[in-house]
DODRENBA-991213 format. One line per 5 residues: number of its first residue (from 1); their letters; for each residue x, y, z of N, C-alpha, C. Coordinates in nm, 2 decimals. Layout:
BEGIN
NUM> A> X Y Z X Y Z X Y Z; ...;
end
This chain:
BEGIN
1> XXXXX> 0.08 -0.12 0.00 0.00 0.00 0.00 0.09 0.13 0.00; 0.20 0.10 0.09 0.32 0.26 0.07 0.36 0.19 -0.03; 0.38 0.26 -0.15 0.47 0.23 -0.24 0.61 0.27 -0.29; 0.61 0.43 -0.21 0.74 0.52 -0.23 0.77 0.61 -0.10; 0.91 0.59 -0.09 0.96 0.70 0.01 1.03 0.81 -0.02;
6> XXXXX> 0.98 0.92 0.04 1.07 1.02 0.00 1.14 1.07 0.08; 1.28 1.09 0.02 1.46 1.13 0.14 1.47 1.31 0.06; 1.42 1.37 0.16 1.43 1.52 0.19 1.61 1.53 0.18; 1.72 1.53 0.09 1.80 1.56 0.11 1.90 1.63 0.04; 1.84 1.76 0.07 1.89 1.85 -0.03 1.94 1.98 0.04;
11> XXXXX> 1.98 1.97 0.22 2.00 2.04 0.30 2.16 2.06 0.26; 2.23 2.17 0.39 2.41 2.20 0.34 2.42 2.10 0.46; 2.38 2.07 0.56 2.46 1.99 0.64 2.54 2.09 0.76; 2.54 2.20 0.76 2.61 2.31 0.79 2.71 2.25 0.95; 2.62 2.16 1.04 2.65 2.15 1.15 2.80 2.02 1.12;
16> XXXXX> 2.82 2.00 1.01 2.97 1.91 1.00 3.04 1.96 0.90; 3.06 2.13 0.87 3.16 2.19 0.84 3.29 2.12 0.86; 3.40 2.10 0.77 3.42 2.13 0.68 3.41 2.00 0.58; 3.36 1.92 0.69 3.30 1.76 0.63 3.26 1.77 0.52; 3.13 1.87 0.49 3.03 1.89 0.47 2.99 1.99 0.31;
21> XXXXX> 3.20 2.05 0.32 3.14 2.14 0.22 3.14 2.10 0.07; 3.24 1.96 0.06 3.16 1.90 -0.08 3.13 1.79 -0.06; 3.11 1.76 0.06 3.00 1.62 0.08 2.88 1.60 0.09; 2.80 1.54 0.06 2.64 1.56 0.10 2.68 1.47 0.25; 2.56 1.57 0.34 2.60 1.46 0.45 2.51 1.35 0.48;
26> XXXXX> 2.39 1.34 0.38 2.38 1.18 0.34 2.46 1.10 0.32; 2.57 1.15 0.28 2.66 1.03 0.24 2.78 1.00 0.27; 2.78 1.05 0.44 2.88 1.05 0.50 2.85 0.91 0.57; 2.96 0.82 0.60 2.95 0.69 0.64 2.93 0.62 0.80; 2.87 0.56 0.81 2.86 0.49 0.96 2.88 0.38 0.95;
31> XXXXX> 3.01 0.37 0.97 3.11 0.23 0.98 3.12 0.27 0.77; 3.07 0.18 0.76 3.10 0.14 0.60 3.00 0.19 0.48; 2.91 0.20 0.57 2.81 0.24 0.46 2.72 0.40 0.47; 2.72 0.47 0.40 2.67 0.62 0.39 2.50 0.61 0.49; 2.49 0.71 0.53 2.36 0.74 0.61 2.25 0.68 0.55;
36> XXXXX> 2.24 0.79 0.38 2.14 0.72 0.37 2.10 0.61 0.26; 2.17 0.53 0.27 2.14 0.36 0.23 2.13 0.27 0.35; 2.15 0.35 0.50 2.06 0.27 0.58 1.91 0.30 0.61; 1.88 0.44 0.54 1.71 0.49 0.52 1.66 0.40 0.41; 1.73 0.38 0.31 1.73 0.31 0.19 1.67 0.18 0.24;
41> XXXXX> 1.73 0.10 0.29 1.71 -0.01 0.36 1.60 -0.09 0.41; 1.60 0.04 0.53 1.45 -0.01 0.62 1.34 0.07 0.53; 1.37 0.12 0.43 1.25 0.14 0.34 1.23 0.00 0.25; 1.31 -0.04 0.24 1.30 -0.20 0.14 1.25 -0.29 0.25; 1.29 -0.29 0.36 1.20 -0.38 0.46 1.10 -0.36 0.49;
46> XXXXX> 1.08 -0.22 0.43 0.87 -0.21 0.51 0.79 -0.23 0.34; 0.87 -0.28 0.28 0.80 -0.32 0.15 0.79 -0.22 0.07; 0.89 -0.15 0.08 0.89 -0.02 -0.03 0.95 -0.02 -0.11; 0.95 -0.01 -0.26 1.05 0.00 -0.37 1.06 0.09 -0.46; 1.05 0.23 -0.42 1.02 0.34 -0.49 1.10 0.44 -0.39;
51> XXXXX> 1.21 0.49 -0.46 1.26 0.58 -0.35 1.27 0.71 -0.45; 1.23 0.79 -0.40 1.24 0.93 -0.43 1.29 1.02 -0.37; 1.42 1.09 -0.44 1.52 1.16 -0.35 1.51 1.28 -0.44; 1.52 1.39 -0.27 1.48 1.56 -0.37 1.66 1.55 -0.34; 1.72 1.65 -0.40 1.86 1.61 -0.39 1.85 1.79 -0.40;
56> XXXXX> 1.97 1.85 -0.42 2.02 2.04 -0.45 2.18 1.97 -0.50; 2.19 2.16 -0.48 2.34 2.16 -0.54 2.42 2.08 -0.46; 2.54 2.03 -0.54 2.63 1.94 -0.52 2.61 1.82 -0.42; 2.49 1.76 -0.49 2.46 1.62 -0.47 2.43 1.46 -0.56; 2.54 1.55 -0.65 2.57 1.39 -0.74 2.60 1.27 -0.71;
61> XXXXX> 2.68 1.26 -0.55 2.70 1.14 -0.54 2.62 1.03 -0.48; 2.48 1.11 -0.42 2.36 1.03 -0.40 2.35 0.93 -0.50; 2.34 1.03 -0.66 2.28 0.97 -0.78 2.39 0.84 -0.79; 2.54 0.88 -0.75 2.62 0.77 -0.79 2.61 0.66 -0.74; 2.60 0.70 -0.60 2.62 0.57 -0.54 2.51 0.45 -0.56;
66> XXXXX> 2.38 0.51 -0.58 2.26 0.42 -0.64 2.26 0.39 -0.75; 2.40 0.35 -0.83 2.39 0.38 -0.94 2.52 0.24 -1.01; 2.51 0.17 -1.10 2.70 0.09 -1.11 2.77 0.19 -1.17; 2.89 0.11 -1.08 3.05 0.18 -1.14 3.11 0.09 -1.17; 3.08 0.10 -1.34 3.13 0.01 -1.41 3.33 -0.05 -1.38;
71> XXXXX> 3.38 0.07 -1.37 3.51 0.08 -1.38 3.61 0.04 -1.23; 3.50 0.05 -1.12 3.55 -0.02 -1.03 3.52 -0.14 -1.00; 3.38 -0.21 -1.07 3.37 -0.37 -1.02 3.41 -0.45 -1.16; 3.49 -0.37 -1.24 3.57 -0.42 -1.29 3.71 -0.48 -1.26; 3.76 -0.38 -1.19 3.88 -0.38 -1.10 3.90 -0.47 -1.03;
76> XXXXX> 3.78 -0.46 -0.93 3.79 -0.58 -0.82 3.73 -0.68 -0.83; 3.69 -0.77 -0.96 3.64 -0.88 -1.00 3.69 -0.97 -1.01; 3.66 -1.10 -0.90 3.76 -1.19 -0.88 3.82 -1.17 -0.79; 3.80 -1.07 -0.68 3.93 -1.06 -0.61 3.81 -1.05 -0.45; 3.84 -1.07 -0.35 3.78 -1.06 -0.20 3.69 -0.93 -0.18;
81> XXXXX> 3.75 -0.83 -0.30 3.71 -0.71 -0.19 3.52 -0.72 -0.29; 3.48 -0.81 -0.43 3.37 -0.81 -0.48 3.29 -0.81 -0.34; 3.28 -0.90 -0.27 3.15 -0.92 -0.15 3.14 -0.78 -0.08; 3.22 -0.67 -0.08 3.17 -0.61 -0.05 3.04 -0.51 -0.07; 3.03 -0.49 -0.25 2.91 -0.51 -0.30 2.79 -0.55 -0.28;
86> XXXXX> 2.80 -0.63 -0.23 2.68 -0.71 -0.28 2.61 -0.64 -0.21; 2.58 -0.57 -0.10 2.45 -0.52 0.03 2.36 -0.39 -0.11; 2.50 -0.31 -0.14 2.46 -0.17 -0.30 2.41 -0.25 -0.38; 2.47 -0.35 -0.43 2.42 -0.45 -0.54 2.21 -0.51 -0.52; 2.25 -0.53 -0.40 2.10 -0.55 -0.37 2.01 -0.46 -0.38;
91> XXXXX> 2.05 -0.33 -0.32 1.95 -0.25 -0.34 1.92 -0.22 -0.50; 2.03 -0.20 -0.55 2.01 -0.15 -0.71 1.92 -0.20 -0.79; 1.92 -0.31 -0.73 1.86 -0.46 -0.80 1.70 -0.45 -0.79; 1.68 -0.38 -0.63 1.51 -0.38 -0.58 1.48 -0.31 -0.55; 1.54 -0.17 -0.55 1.48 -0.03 -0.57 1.47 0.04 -0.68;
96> XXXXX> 1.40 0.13 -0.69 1.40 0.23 -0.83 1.42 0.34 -0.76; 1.52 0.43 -0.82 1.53 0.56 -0.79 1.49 0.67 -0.87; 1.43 0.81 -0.83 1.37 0.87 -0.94 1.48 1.05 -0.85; 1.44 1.12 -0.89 1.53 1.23 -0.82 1.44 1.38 -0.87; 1.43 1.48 -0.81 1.39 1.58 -0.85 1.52 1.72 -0.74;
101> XXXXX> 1.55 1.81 -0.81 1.58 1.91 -0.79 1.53 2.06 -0.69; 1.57 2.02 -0.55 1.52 2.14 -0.46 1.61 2.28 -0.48; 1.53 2.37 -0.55 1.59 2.49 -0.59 1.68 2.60 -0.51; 1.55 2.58 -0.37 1.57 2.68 -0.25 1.53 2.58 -0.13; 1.62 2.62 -0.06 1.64 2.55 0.13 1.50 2.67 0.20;
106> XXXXX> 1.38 2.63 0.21 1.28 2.69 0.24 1.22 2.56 0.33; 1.25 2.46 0.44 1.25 2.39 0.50 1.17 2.22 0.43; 1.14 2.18 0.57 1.12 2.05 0.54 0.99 2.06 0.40; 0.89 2.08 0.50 0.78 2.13 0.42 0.76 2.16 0.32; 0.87 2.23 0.24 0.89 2.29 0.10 0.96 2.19 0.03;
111> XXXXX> 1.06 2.06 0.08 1.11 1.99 0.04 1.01 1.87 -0.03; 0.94 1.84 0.07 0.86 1.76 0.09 0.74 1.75 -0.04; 0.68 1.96 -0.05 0.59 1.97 -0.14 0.70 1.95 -0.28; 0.82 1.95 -0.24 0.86 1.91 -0.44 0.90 1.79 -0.47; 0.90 1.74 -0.38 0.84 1.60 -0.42 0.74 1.54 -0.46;
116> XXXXX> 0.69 1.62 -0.44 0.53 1.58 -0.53 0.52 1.53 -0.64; 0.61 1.56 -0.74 0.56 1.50 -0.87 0.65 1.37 -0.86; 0.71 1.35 -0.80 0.81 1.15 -0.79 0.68 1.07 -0.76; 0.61 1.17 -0.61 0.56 1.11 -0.52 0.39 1.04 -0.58; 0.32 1.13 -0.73 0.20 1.14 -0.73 0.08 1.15 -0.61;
121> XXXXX> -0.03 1.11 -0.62 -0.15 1.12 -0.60 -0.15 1.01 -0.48; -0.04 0.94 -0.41 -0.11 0.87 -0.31 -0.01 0.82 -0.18; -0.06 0.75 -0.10 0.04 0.82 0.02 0.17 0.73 0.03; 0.24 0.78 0.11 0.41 0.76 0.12 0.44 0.81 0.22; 0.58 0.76 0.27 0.66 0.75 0.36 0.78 0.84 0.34;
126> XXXXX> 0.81 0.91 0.45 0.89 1.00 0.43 1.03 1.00 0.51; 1.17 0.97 0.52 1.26 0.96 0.57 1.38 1.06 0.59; 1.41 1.06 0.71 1.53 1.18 0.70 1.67 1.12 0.71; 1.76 1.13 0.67 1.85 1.03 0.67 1.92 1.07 0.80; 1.88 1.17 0.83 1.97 1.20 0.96 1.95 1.13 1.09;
131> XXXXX> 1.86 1.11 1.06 1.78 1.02 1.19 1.79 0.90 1.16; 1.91 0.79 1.23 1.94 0.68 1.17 1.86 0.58 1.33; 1.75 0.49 1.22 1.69 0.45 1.33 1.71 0.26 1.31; 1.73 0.25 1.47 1.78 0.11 1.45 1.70 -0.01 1.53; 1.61 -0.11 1.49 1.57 -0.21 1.55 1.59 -0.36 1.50;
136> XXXXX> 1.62 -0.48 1.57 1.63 -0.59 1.52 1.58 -0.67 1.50; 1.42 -0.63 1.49 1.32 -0.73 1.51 1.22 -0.65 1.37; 1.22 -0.51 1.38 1.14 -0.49 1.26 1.19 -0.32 1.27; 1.21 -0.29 1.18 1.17 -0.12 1.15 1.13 -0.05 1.14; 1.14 0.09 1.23 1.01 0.19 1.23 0.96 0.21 1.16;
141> XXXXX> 1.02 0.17 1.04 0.90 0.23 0.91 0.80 0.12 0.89; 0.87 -0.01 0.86 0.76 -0.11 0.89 0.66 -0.07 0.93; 0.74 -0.09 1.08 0.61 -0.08 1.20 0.53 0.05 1.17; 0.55 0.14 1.12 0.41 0.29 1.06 0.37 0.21 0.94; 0.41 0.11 0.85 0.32 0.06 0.74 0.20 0.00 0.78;
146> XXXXX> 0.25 -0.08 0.91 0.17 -0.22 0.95 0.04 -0.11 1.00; 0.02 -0.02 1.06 -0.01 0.12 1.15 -0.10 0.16 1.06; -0.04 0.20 0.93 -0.13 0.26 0.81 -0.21 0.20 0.76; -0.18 0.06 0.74 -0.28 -0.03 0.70 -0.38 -0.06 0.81; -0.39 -0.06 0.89 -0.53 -0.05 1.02 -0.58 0.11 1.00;
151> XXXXX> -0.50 0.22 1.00 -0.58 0.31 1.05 -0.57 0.42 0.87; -0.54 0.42 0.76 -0.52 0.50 0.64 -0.55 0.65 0.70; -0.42 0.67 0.80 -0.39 0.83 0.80 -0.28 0.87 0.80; -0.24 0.99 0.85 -0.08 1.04 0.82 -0.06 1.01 0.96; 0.11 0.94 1.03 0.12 0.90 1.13 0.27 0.95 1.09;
156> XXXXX> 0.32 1.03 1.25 0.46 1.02 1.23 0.53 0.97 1.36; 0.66 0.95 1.40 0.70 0.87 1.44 0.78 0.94 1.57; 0.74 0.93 1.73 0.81 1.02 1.82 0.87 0.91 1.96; 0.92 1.04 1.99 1.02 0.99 2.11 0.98 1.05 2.23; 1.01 1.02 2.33 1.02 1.10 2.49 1.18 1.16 2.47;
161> XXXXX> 1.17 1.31 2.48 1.30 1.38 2.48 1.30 1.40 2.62; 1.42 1.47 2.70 1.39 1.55 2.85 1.37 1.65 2.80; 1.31 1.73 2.90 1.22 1.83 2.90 1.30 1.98 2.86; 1.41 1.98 2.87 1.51 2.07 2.87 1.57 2.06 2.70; 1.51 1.94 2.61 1.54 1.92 2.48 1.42 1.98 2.38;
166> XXXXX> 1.35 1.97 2.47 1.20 1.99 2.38 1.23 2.12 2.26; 1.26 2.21 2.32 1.27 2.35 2.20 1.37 2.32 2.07; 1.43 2.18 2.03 1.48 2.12 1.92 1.42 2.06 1.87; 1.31 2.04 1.86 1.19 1.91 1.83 1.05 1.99 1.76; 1.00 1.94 1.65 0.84 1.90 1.66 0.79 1.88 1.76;
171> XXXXX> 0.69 1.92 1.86 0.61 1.85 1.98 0.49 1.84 1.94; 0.45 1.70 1.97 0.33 1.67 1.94 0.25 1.64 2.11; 0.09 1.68 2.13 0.04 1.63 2.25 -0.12 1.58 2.19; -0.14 1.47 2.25 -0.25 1.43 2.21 -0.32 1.33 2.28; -0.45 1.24 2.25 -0.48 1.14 2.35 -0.46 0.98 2.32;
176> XXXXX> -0.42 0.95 2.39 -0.38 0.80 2.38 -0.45 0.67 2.32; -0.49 0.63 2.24 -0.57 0.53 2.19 -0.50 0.36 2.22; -0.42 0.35 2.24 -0.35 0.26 2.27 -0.21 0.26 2.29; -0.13 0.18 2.37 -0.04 0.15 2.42 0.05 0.23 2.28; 0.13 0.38 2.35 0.25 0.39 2.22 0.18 0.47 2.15;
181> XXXXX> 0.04 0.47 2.11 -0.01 0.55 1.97 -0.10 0.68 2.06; -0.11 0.79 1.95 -0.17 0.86 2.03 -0.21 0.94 1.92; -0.36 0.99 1.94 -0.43 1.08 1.83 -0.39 1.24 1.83; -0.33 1.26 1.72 -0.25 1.42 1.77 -0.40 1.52 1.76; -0.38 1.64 1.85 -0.45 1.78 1.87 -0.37 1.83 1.87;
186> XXXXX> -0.25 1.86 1.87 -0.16 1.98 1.85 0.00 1.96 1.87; 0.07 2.05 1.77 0.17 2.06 1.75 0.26 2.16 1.71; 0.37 2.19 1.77 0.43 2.29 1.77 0.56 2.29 1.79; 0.59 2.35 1.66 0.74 2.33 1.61 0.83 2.43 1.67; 0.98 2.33 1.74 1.02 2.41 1.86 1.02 2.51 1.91;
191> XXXXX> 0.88 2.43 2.02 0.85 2.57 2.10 0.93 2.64 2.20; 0.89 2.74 2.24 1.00 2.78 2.36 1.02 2.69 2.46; 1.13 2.69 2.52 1.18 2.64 2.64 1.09 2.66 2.74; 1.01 2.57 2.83 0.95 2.58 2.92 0.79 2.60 2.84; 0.72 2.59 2.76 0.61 2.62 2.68 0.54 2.48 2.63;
196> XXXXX> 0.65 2.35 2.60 0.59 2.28 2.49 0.50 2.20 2.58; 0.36 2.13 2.50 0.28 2.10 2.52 0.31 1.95 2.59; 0.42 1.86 2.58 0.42 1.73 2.61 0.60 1.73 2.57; 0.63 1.62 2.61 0.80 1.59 2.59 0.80 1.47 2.49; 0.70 1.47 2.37 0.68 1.38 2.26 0.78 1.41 2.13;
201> XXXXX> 0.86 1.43 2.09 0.92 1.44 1.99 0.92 1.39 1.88; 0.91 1.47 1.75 0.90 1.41 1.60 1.02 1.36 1.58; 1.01 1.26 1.50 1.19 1.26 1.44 1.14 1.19 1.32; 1.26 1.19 1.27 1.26 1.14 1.08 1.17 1.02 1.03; 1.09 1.05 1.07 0.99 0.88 1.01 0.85 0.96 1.00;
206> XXXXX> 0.81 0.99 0.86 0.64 0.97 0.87 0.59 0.89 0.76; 0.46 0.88 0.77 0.36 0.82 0.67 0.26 0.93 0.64; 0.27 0.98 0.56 0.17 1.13 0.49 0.06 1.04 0.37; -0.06 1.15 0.37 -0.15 1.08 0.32 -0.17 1.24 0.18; -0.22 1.17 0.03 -0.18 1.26 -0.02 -0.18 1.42 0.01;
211> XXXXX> -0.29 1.42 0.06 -0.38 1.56 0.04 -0.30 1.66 0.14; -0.15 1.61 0.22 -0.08 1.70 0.26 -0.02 1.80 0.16; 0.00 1.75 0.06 0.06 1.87 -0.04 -0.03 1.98 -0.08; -0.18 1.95 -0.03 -0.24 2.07 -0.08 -0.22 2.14 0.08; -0.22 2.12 0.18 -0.20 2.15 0.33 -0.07 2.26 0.32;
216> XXXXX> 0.03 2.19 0.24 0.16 2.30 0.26 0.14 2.37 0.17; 0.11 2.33 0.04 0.06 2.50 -0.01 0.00 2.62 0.08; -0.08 2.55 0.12 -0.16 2.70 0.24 -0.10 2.71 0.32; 0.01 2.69 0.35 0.08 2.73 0.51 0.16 2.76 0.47; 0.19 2.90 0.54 0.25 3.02 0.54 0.40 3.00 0.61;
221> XXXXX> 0.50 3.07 0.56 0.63 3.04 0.64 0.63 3.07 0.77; 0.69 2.96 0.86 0.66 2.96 0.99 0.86 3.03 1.04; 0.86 2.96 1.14 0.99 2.98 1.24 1.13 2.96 1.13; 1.22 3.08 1.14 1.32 3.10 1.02 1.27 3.13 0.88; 1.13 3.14 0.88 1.10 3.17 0.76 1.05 3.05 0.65;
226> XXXXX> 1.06 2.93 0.73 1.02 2.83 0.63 0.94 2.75 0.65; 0.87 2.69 0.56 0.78 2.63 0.56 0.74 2.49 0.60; 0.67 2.47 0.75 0.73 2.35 0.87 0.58 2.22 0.80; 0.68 2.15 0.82 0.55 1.99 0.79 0.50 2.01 0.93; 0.54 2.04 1.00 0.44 2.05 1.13 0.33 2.14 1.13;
231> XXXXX> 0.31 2.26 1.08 0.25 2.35 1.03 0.13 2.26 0.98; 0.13 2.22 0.88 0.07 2.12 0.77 -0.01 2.06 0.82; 0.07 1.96 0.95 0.02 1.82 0.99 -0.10 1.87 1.07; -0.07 1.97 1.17 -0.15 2.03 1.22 -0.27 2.06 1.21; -0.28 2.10 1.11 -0.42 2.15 0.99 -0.50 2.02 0.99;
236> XXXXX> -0.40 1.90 0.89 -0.41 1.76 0.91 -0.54 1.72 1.01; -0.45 1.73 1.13 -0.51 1.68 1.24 -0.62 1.74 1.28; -0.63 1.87 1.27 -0.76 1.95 1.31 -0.87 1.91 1.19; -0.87 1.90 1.09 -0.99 1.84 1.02 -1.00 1.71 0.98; -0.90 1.62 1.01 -0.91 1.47 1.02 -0.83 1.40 1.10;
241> XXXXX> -0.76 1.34 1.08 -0.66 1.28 1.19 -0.55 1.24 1.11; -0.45 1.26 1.25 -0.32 1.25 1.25 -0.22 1.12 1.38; -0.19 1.06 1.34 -0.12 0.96 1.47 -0.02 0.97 1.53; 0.04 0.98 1.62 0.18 1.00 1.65 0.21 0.85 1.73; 0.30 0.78 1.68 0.34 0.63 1.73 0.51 0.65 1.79;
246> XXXXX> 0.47 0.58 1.90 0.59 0.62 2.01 0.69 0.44 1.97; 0.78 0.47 1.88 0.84 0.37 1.81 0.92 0.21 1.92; 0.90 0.15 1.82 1.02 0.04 1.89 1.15 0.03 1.83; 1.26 0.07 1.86 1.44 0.05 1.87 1.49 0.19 1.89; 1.63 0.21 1.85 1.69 0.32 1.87 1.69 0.36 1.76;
251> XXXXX> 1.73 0.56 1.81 1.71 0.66 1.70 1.85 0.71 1.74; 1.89 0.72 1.65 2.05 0.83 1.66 2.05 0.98 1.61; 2.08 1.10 1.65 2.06 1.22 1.60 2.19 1.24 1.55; 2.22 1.16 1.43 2.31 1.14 1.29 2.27 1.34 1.26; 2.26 1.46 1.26 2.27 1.54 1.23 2.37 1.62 1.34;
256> XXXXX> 2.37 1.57 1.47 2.49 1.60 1.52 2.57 1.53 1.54; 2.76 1.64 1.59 2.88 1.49 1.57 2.87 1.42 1.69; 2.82 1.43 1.84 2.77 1.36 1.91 2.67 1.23 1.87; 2.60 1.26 1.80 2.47 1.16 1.80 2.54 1.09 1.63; 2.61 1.11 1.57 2.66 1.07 1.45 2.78 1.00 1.52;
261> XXXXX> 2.90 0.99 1.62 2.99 0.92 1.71 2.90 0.80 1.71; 2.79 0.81 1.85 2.74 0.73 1.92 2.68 0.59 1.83; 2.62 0.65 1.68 2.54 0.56 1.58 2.69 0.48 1.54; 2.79 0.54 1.50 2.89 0.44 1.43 2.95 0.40 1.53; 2.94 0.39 1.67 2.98 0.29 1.79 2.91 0.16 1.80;
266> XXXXX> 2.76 0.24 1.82 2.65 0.10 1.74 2.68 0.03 1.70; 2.64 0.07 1.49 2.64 -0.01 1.44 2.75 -0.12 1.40; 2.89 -0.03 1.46 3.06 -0.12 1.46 3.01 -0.24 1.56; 2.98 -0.21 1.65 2.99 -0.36 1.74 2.82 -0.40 1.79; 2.73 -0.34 1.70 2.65 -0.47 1.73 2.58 -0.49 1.57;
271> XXXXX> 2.63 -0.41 1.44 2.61 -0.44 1.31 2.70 -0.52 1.28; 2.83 -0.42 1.26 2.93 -0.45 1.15 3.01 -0.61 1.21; 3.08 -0.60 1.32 3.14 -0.70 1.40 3.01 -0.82 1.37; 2.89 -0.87 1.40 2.84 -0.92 1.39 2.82 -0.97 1.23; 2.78 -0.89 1.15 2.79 -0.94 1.01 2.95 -0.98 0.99;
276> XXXXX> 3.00 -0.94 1.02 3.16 -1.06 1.01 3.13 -1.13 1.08; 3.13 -1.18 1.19 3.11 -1.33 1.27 3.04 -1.41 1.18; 2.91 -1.37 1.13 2.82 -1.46 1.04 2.91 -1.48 0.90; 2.95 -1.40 0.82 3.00 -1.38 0.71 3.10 -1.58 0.74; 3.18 -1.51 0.84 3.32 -1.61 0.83 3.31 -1.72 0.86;
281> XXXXX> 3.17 -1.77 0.97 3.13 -1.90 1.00 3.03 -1.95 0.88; 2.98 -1.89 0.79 2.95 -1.92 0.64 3.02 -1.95 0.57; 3.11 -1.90 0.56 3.26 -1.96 0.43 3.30 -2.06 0.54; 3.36 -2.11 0.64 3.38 -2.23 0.71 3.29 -2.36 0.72; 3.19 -2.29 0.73 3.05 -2.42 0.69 3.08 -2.47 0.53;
286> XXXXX> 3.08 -2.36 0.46 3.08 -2.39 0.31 3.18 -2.50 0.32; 3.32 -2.47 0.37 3.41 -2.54 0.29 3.45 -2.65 0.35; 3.39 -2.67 0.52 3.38 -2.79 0.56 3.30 -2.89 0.43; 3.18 -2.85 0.39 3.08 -2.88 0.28 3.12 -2.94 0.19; 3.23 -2.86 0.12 3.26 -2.92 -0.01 3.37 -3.01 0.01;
end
């Protein structure tokens, strides 16, 4: 039923200067693999095969990386370092990528509405690659498909921050329908310090239902001047409904170097180290085998 996600990533990245200034910081790496081909990912696990990436200036190497290089798996053909492929190889294989051009940094919101034409007439999933979210049993995006299919609304995906973090966040407050989910009435995009309505926090995971793109057209530029999906959702929620689902695994705030440290500690020793252990007792099974 989601059939495409769209990766908003067409920002400067500003906060990993001088990382940053001809890198996209999508495609800066955690352990081995760039940010966002782990968005890429748990979009393929929630049954998604349509990825739509708004991309800006000096973001060609998104397009590359989703893309073969002929000239280097030539190189390494036949040789150990091929298997490292294969995870890019897969995706290539079961995703489609489509790309559109964000002109002006006019926020999420604005990102969001130019995706519209990848996205058409029906609803999708929306990812921020900075928010690297991690579970071992299923993925938050999943877990908002499984969500959308019982309830067909826009649902996004929050946390309990401390109370002293709130004014960096979406806050959502609403009433509880069941364990974790909650029907939003209001939202406000970080509010002042000591003001926000609940310590619920948005972060990079929604499920939008079309008719938000007519929503952000009518909303007027909010906080910095730009145009907030919370704004939007808001509206959303006041004339129909909106969900806010309090997720299962961890979230890393991959947009700072604190919270981008902590993710590549993760995934090194409870991804990467682990996919070697499996890797090596496979080729040892094998050749016991033959």
């Amino acid at each position: 039923m989601i059939k495409k996600c769209l990766f908003p990533a067409a920002g400067y990245g500003t906060r990993f200067l001088p990382a940053t200034k001809s890198m996209p910081k999508e495609m800066m790496p955690v352990v081995n693999k760039p940010l966002i081909e782990y968005g890429v990912e748990e979009a393929i696990q929630a049954g998604i095969d349509g990825m739509c990436i708004v991309t800006g200036r000096g973001k060609h190497s998104i397009m590359d990386h989703f893309d073969m290089n002929y000239e280097l798996e030539h190189q390494i053909k036949g040789t150990n370092k091929e298997e490292l492929l294969v995870d890019i190889r897969k995706i290539i294989d079961t995703a489609n990528f489509t790309y559109i051009r964000q002109r002006e940094m006019k926020g999420l919101g604005h990102a969001i509405l130019t995706g519209r034409e990848l996205v058409g007439d029906e609803p999708f999933a929306v990812v921020l690659a900075d928010d690297l979210c991690v579970n071992k049993d299923q993925g938050v995006l999943a877990q908002m498909v499984a969500l959308y299919k019982q309830f067909r609304c826009s649902i996004v995906a929050v946390q309990e921050v401390p109370e002293d973090e709130t004014h960096k966040y979406g806050i959502v407050q609403g009433e509880m329908i069941k364990d974790g989910l909650y029907r939003v009435d209001d939202m406000v995009e970080k509010p002042e310090q000591g003001t926000a309505p609940s310590n619920l926090a948005i972060i990079g995971r929604y499920i939008l239902t079309p008719d938000i793109f007519e929503l952000i057209e009518q909303t007027e530029p909010g906080k910095g001047g730009e145009i907030q999906i919370t704004d939007a959702l808001l509206k959303q929620a006041k004339s129909g409904c909106v969900l806010a689902y309090k997720f299962k695994g961890k979230r890393f705030d991959c947009g700072s170097v604190e919270g981008y440290i902590e993710a590549t500690n993760f995934c090194f020793e409870n991804l990467y180290l682990k996919d070697k252990v499996t890797a090596e007792l496979g080729k040892q099974t094998t050749q016991k085998e033959s």
